[in-house]
Backbone bond lengths (Angstrom), bond angles and torsions (degrees), N, CA, C in turn:
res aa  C-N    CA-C-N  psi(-1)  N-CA   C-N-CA  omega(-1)  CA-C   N-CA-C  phi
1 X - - - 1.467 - - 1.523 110.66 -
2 X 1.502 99.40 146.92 1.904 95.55 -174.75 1.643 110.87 -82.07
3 X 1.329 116.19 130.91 1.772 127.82 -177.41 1.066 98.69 -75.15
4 X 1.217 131.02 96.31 1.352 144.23 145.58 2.047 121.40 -42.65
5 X 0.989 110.37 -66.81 1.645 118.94 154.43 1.494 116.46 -106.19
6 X 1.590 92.93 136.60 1.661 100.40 166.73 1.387 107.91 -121.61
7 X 1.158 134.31 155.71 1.699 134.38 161.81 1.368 98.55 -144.37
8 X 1.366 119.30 115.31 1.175 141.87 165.34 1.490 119.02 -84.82
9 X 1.329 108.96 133.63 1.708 100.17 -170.58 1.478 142.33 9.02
10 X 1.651 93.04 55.76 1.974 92.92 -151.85 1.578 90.87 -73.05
11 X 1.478 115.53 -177.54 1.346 120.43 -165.62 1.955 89.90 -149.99
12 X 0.870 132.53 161.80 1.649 118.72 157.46 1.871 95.52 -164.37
13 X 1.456 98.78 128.77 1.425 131.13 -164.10 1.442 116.85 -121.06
14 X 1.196 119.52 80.29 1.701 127.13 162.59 1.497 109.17 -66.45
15 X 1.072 127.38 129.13 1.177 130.54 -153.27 1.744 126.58 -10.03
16 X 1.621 123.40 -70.44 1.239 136.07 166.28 2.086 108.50 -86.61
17 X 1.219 89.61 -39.07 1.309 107.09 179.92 1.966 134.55 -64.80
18 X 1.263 112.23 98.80 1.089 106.05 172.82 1.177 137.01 -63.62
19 X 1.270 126.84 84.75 1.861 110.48 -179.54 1.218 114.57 -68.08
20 X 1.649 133.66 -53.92 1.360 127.04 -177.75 1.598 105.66 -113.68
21 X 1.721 113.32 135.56 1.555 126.51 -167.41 1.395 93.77 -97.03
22 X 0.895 162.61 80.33 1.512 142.98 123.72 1.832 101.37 85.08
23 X 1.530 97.60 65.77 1.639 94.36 163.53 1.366 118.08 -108.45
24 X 1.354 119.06 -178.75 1.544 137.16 171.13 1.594 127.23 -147.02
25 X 1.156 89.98 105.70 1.763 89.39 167.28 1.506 106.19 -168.65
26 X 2.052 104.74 177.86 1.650 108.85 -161.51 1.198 74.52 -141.72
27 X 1.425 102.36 157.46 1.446 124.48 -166.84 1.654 93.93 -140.45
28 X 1.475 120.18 112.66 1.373 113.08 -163.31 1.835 104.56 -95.75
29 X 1.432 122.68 -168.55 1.218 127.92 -165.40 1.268 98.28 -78.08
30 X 1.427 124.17 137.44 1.664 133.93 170.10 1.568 116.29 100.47
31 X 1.400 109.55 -10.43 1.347 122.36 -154.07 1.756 99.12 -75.15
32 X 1.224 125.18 142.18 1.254 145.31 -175.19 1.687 110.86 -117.59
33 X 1.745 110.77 78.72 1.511 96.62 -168.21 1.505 96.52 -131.49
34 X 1.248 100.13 166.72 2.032 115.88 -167.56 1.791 91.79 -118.92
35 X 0.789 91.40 129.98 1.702 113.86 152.87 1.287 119.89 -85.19
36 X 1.356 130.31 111.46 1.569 124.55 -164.67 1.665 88.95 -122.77
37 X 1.155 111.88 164.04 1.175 132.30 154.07 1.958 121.44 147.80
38 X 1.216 105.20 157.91 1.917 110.98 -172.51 1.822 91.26 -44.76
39 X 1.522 97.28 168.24 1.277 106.32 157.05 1.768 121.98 -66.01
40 X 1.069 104.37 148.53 1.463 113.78 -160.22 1.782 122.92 80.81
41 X 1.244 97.79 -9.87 1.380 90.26 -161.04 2.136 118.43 -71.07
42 X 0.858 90.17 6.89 1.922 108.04 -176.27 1.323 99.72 70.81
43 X 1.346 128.75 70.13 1.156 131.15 139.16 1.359 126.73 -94.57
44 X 1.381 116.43 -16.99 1.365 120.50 -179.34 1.673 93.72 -102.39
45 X 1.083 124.07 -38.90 1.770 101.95 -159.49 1.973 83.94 -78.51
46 X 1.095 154.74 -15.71 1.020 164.02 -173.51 1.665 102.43 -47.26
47 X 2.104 88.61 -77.99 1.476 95.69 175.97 1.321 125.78 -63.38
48 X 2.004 116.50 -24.10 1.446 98.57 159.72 1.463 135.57 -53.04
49 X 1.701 104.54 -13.77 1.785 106.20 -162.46 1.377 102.34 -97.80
50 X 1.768 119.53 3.21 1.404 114.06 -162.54 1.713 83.18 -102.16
51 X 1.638 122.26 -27.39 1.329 110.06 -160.88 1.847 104.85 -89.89
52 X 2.138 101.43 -5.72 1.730 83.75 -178.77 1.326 97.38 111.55
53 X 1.586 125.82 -23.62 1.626 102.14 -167.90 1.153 106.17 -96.17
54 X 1.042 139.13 1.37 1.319 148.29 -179.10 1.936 114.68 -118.25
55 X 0.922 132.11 120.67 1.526 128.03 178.82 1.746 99.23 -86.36
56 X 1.501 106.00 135.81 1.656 125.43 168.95 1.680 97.02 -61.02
57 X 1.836 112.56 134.84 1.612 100.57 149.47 1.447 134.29 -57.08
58 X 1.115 101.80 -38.61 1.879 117.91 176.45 1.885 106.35 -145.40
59 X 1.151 97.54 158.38 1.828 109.15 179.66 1.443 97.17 84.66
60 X 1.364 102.72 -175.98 1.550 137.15 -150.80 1.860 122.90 -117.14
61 X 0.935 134.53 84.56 1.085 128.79 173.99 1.745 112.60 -87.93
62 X 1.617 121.83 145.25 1.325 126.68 176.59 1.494 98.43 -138.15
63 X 1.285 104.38 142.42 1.503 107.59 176.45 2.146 102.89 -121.09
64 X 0.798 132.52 120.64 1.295 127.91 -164.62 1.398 102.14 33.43
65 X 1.096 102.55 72.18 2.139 110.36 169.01 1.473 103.83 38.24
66 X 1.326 132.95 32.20 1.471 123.59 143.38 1.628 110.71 -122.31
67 X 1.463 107.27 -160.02 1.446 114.42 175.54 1.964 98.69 -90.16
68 X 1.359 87.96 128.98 1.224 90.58 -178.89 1.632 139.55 -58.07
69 X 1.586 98.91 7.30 1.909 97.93 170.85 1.959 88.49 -123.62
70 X 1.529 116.34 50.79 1.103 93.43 170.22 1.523 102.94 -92.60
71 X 1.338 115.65 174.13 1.466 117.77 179.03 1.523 134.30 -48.14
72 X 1.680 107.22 -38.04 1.332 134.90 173.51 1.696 102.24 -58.30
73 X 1.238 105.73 -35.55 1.642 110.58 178.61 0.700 115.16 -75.41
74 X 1.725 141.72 -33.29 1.630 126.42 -177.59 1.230 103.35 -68.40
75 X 1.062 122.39 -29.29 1.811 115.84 -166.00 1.517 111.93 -77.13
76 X 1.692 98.67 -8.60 1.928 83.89 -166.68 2.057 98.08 -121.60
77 X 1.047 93.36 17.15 1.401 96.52 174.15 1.511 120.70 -115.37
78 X 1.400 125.29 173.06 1.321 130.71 151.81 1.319 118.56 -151.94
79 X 1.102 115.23 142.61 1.872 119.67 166.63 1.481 127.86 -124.57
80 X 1.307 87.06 140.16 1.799 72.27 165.58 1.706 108.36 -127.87
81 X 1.009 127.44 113.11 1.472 126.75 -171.38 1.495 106.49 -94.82
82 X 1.531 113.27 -168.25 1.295 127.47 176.34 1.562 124.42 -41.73
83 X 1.430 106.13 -58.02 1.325 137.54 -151.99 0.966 112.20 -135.96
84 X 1.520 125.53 107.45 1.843 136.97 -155.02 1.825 88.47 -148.10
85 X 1.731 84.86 114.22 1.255 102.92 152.36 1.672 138.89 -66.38
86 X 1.305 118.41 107.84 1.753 116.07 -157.73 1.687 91.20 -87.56
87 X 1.214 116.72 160.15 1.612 119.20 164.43 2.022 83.75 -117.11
88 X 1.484 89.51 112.72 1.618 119.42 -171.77 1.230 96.93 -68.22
89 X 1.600 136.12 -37.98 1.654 115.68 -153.02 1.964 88.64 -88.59
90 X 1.003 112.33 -7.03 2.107 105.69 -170.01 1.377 104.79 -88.25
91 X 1.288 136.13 142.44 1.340 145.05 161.21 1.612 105.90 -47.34
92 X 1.318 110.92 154.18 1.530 116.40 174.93 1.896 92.41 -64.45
93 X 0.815 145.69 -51.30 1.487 142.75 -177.52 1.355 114.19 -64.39
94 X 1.649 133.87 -9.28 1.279 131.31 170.40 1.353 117.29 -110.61
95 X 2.091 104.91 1.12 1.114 96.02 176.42 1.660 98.15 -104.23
96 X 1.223 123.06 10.45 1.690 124.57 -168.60 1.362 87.15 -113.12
97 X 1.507 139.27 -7.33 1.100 103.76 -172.93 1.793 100.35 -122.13
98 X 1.883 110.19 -2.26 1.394 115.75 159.69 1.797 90.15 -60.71
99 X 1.057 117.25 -75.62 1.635 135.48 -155.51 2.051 94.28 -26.81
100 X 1.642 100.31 -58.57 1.831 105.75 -178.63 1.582 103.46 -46.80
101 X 0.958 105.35 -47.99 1.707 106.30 -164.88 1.604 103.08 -41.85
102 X 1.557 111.10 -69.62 1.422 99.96 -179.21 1.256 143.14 -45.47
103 X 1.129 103.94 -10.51 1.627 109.68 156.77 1.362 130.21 -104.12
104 X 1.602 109.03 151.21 1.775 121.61 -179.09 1.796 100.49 -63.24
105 X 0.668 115.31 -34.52 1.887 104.64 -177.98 2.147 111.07 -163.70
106 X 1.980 90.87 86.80 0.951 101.56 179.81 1.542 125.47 -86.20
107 X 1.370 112.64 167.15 1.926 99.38 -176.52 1.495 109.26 -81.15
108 X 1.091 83.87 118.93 2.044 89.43 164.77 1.269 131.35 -26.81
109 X 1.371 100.63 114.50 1.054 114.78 -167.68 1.660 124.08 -36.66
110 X 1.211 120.03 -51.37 1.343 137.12 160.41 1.407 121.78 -33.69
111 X 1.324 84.52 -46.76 2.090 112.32 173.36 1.671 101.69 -42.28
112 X 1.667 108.40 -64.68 0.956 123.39 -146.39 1.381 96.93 -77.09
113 X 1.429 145.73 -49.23 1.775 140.77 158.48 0.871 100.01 -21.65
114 X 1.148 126.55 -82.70 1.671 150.04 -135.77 1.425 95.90 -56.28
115 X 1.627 123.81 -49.80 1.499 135.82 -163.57 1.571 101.19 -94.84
116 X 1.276 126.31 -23.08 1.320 103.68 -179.48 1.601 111.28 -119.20
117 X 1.005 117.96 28.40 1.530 130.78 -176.18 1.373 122.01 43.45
118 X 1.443 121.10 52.11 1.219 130.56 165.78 1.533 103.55 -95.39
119 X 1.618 89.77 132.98 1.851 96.34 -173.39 1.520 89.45 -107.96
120 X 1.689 99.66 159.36 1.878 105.91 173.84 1.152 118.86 -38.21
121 X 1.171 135.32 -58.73 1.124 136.03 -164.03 1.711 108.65 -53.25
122 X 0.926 128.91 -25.96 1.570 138.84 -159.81 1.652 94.93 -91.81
123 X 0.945 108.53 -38.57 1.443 128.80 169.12 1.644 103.98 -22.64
124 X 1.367 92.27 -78.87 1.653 102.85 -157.17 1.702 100.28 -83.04
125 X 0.984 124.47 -2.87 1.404 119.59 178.51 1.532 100.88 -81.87
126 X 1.447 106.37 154.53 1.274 115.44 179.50 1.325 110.55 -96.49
127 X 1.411 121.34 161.06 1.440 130.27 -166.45 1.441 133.21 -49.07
128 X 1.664 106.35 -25.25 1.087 124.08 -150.80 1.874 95.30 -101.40
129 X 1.348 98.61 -23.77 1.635 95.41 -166.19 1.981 94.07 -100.99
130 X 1.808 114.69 24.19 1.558 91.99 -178.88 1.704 106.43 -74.86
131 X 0.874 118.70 -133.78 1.607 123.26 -175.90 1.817 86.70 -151.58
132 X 1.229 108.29 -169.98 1.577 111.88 -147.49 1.887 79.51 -83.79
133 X 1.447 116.57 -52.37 1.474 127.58 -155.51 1.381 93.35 -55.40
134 X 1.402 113.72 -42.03 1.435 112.84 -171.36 1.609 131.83 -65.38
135 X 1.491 95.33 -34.59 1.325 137.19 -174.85 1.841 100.85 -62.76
136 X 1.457 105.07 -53.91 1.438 113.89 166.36 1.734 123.48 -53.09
137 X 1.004 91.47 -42.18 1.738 108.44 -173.07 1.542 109.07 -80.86
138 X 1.382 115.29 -17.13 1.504 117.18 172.61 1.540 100.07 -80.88
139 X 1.752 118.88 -63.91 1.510 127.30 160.14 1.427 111.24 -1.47
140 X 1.454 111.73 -81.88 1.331 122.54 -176.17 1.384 115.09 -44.98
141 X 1.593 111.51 -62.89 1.763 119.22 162.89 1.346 109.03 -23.41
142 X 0.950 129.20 -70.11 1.811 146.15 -154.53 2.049 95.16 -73.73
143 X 1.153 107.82 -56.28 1.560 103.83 162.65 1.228 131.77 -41.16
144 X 1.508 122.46 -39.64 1.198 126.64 177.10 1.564 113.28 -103.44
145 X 1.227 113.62 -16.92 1.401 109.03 158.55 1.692 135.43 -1.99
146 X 1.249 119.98 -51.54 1.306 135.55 -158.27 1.950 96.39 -111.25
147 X 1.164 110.66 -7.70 1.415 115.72 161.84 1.987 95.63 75.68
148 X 1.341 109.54 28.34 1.397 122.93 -175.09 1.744 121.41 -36.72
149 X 1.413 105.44 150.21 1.249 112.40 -176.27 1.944 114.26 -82.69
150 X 1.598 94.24 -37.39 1.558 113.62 176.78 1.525 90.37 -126.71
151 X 1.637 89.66 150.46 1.376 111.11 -154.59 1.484 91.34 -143.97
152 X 1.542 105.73 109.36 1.501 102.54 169.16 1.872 134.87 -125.55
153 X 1.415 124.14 144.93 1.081 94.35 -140.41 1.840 79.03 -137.01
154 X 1.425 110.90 145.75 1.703 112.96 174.43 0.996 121.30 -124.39
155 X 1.316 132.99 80.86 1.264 125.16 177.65 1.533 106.01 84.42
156 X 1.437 108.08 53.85 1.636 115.26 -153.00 1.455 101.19 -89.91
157 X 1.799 132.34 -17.29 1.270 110.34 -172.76 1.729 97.77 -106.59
158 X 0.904 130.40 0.42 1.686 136.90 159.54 1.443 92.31 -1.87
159 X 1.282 123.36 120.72 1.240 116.59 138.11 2.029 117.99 87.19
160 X 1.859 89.61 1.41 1.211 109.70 164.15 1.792 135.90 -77.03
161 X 0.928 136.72 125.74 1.576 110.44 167.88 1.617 110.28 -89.96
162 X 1.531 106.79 164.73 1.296 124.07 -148.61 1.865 105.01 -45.01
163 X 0.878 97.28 -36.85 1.997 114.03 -170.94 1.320 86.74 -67.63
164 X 1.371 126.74 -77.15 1.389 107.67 -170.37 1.394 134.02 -55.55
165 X 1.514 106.88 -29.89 1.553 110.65 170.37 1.612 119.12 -58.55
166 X 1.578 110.75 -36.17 1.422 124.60 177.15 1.481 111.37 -56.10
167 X 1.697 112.06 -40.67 1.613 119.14 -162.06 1.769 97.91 -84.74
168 X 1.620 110.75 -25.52 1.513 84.28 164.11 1.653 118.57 -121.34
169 X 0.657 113.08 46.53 1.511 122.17 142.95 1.348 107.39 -84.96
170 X 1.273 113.34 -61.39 1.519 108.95 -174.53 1.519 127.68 -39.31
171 X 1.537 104.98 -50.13 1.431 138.12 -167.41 1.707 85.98 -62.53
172 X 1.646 121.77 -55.56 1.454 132.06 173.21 1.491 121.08 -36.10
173 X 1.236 99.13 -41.81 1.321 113.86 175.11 1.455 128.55 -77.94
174 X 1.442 110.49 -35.46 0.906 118.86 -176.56 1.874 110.73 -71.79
175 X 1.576 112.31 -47.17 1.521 115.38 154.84 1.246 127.79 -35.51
176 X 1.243 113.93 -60.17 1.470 121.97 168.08 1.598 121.80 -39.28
177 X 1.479 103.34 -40.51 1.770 115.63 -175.12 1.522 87.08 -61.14
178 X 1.560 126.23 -64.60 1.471 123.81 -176.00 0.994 135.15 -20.83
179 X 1.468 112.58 -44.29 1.784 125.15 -163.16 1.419 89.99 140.91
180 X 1.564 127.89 -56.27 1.655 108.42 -153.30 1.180 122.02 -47.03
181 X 1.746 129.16 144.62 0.990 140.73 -178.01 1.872 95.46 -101.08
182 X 1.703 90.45 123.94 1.645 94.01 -175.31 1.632 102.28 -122.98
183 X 1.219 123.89 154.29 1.608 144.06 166.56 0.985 119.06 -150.20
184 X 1.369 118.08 119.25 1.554 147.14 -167.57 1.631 112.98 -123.96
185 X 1.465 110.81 132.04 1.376 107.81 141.94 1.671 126.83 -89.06
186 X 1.119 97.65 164.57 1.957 100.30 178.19 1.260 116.35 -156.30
187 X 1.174 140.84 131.38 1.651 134.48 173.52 1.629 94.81 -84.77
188 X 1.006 132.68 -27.76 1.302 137.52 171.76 1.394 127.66 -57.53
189 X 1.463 121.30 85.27 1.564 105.13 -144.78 1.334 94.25 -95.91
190 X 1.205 134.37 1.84 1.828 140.16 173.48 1.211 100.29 -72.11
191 X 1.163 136.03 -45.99 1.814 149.85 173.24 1.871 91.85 -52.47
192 X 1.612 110.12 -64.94 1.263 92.69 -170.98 1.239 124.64 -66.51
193 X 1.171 129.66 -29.62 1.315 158.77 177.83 1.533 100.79 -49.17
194 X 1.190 114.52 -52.00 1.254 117.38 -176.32 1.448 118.84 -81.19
195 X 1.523 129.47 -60.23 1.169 158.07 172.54 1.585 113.88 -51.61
196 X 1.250 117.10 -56.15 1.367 118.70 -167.52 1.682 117.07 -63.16
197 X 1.309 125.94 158.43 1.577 105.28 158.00 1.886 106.22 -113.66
198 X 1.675 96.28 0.29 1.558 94.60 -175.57 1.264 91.20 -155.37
199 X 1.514 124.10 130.79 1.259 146.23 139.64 1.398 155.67 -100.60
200 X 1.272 116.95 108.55 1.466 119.34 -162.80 1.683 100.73 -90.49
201 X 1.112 100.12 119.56 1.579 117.08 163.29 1.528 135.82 -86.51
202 X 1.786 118.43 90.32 1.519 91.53 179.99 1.156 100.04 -106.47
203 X 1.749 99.18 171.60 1.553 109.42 173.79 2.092 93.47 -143.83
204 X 0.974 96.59 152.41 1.457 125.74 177.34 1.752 94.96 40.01
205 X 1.666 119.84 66.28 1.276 114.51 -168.24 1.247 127.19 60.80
206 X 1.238 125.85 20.27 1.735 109.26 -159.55 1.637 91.57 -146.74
207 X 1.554 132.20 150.31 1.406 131.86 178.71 1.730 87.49 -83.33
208 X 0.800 123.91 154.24 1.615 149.50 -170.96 1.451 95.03 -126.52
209 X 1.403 109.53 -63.00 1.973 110.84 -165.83 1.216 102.36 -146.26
210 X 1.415 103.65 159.61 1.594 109.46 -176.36 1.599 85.26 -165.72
211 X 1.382 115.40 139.30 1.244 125.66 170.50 2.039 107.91 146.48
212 X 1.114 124.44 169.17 1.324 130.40 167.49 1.292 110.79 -46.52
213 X 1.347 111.70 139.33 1.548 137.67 -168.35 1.813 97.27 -51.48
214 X 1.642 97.74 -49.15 1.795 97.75 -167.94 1.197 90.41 -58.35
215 X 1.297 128.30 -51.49 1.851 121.78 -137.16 1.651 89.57 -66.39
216 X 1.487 107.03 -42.67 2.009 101.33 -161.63 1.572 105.93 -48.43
217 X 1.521 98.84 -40.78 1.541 110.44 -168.56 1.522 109.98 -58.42
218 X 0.906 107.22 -61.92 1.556 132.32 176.97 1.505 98.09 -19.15
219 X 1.488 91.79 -72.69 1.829 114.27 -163.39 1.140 113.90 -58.59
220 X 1.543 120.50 -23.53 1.443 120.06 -169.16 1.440 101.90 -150.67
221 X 1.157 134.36 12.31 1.362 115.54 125.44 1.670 130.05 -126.05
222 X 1.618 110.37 -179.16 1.756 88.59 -171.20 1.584 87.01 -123.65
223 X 1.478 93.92 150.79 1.539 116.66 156.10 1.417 124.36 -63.41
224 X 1.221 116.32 159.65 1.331 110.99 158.23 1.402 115.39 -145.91
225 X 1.027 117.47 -167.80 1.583 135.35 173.80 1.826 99.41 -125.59
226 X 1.277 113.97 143.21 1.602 90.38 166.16 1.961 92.57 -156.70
227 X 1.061 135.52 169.79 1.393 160.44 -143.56 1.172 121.81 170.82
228 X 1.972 103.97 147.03 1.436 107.26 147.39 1.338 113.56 -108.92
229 X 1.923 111.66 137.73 1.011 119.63 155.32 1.502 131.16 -45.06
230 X 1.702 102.06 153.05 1.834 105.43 -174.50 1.866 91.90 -98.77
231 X 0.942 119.24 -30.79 1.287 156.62 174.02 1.504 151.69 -97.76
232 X 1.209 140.68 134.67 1.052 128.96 -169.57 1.873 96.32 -66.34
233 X 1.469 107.75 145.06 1.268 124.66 176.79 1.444 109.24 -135.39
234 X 1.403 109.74 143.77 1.530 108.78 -162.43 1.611 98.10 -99.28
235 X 1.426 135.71 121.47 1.108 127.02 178.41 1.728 125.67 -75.20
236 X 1.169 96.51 -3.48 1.629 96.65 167.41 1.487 103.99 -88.35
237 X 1.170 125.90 -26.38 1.520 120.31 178.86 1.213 113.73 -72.66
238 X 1.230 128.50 -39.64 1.437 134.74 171.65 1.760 106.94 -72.80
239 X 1.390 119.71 -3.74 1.275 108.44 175.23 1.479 105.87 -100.95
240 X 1.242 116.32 8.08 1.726 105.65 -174.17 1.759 87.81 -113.27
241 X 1.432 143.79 40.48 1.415 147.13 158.12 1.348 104.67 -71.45
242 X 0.923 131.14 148.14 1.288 151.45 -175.84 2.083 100.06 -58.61
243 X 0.603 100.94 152.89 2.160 96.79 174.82 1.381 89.16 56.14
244 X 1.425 142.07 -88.05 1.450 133.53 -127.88 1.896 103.14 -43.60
245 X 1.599 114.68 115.02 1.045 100.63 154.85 1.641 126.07 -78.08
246 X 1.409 121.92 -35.84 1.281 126.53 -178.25 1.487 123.30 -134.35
247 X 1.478 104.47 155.48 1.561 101.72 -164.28 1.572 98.09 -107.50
248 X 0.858 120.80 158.80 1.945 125.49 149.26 1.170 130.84 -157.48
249 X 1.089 132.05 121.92 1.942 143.26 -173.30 1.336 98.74 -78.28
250 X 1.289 145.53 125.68 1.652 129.02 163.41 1.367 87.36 -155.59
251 X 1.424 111.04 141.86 1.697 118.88 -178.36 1.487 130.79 56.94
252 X 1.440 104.72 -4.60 1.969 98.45 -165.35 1.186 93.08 130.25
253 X 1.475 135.56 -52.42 1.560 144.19 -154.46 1.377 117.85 -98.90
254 X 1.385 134.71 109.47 0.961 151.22 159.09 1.549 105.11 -60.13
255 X 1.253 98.69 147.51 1.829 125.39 -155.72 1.437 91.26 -126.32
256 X 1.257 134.63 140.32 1.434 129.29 151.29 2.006 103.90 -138.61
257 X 1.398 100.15 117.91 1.561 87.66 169.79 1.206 129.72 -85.29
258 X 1.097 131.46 144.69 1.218 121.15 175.58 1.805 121.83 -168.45
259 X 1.160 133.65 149.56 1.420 127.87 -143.79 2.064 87.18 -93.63
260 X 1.652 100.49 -32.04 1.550 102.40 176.99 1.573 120.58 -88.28
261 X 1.050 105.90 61.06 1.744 85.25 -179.00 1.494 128.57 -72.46
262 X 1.262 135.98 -9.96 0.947 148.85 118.98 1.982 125.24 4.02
263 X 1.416 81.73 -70.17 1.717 85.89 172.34 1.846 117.78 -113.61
264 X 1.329 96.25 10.04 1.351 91.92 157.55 1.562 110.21 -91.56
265 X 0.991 120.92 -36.25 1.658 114.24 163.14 1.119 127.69 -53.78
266 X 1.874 130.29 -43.05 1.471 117.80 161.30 1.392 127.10 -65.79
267 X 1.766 113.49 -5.90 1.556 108.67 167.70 1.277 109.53 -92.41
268 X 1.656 125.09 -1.92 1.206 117.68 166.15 1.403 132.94 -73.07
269 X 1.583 97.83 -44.42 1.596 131.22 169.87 2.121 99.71 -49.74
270 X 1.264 105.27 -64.66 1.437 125.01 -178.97 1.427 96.69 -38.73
271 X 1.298 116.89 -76.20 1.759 113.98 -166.34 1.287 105.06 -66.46
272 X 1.293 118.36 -1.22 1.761 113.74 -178.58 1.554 126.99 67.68
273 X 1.066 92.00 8.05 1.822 112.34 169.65 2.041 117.58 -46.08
274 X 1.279 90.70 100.84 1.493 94.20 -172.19 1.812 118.44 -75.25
275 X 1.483 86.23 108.27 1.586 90.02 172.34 1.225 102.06 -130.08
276 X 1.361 105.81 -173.54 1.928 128.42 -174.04 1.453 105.84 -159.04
277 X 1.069 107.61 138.73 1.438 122.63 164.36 2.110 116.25 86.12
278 X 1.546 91.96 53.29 1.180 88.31 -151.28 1.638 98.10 -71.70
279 X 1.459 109.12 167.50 1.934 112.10 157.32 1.374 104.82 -162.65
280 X 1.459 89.98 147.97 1.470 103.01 -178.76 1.367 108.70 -95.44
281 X 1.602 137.88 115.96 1.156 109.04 148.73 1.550 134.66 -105.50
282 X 1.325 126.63 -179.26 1.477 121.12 -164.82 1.224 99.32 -149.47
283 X 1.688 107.93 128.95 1.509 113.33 -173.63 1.652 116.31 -49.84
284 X 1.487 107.68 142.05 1.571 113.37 168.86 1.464 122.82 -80.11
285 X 1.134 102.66 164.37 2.147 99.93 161.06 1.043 131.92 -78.19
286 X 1.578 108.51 -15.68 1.336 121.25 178.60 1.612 104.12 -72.28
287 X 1.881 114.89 -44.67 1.241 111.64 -175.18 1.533 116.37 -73.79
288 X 1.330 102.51 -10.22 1.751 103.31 167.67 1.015 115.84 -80.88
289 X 1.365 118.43 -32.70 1.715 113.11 174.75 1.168 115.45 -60.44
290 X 1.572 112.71 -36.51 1.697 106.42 -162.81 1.333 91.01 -79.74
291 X 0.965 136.39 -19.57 1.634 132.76 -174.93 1.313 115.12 -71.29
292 X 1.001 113.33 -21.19 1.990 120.19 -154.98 1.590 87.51 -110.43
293 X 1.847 110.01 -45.85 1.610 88.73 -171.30 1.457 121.47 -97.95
294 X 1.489 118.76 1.43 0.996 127.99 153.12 1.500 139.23 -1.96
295 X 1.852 92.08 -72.67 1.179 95.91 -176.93 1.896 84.27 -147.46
296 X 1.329 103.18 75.50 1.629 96.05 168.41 1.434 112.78 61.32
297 X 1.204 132.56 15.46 1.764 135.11 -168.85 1.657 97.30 37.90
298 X 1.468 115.38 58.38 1.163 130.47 178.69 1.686 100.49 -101.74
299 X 1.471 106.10 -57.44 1.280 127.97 -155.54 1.488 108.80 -94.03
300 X 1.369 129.03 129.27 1.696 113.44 165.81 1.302 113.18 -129.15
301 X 1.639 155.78 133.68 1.318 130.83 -171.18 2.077 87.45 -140.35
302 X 1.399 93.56 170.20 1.470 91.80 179.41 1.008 112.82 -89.91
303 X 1.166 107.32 139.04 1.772 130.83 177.93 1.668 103.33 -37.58
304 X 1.448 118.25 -36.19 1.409 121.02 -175.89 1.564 103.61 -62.64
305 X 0.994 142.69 -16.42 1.471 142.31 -135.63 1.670 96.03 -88.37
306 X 1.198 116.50 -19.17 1.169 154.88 -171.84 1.497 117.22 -58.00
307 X 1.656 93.47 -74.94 1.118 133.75 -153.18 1.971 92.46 -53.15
């Protein structure tokens, strides 16, 4: 697959302060990935250093195999970050259609309403009088402007309510199906959870994890199966099932972990083991996060430990 971004041992140094420790990775063409991590953790000054506005202390950043504020790069990117300067005296429609100009072959204008849910009326109002929702939905406009190849987004549903956050994910998704290669931050890890197909996790400057949402889960948290008995059930017998690594009794409800729950349930069904009230659960992202940033993604324990 073609590497769209590289960062080679980048480092990033506010005066005494380290924001980014010396990472590495490439994010190839089409790729749909989230940047997770606590506040502070250099996920945002990160994506500033991939778009150019920010210079690395040491290491290498490439954005389509150049330096990422070369000229070839403004034309094939877009962002929409935190904090977007409006020019207040222009209508939202004279500032989307200054924004088209700068590019050799921008998306149609029409394109660009239609996809980011700006209705007429928003149109003729000027910048200064949008409201926050609106304010977002121009953002996005101005991002896609240039009909971009990479698509970057910071903290993009800030200030959204639930409907609107839903309508652009979708719209996100729907780019992504295209070809666009997108990277987002989110404190919202249900958005990432859902949305992403790859997530890089830092914590205290440093990537911790990088890989598909299932695999993180997988790796660092456990599933289970859990029930109430009709019957006394012997928990060492239910611990010699095929997958179950661990057992637990708490309240009435037996716990069984296991990465298969799937076929720990047809060997349950099979031995005829009478239960009721079955549920499956399946580790979250949230419980991977707290796991990884815990203690430095030093530490991992099972979600059952809990229970």
């Amino acid at each position: 697959m073609e590497i769209v971004i590289s960062l080679n041992q980048i480092t990033k140094q506010f005066k005494k302060q380290t924001a980014v420790n010396n990472i590495s990775t490439v994010i190839h063409k089409g790729e749909l990935v989230a940047i997770l991590g606590p506040n502070g953790a250099g996920k945002s000054t990160t994506l500033l250093m991939m778009l150019g506005l920010i210079e690395p202390t040491n290491g290498e950043i490439t954005l389509m195999g150049d330096h990422p504020k070369h000229k070839r790069n403004r034309e094939r990117i877009g962002a929409m970050l935190q904090e977007v300067s409006m020019i207040d005296a222009l209508t939202v429609m004279e500032v989307i259609q200054l924004f088209r100009s700068y590019y050799p072959q921008p998306m149609a204008f029409e394109q660009l309403i239609s996809i980011t849910g700006l209705q007429e009326e928003d149109l003729k109002k000027r910048a200064d009088k949008l409201s926050g929702g609106q304010k977002r939905r121009l953002s996005f406009a101005l991002a896609l402007a240039g009909d971009p190849e990479i698509i970057f987004f910071d903290e993009p549903t800030v200030g959204m309510d639930t409907s609107a956050r839903r309508n652009f994910w979708r719209t996100v998704e729907e780019m992504n199906k295209k070809g666009k290669t997108v990277i987002f931050t989110t404190h919202y890890l249900q958005e990432a959870d859902d949305v992403a197909k790859r997530i890089i996790l830092f914590n205290q400057g440093k990537i911790i994890a990088d890989g598909a949402p299932i695999d993180i889960k997988r790796k660092l948290t456990a599933s289970s199966v859990s029930f109430a008995a009709n019957d006394f059930i012997s928990l060492e017998m239910l611990a010699t099932i095929a997958y179950v690594m661990k057992v637990v009794e708490k309240d009435g409800r037996v716990f069984l972990e296991t990465d298969h729950t799937d076929e720990v349930l047809e060997e349950i069904f099979a031995r005829k083991i009478k239960v009721k009230d079955i549920n499956i659960h399946h580790g979250r992202l949230d419980e991977a996060f707290e796991q990884l940033t815990r203690r430095g993604g030093e530490f991992v324990e099972s979600s059952l430990d809990a229970v």
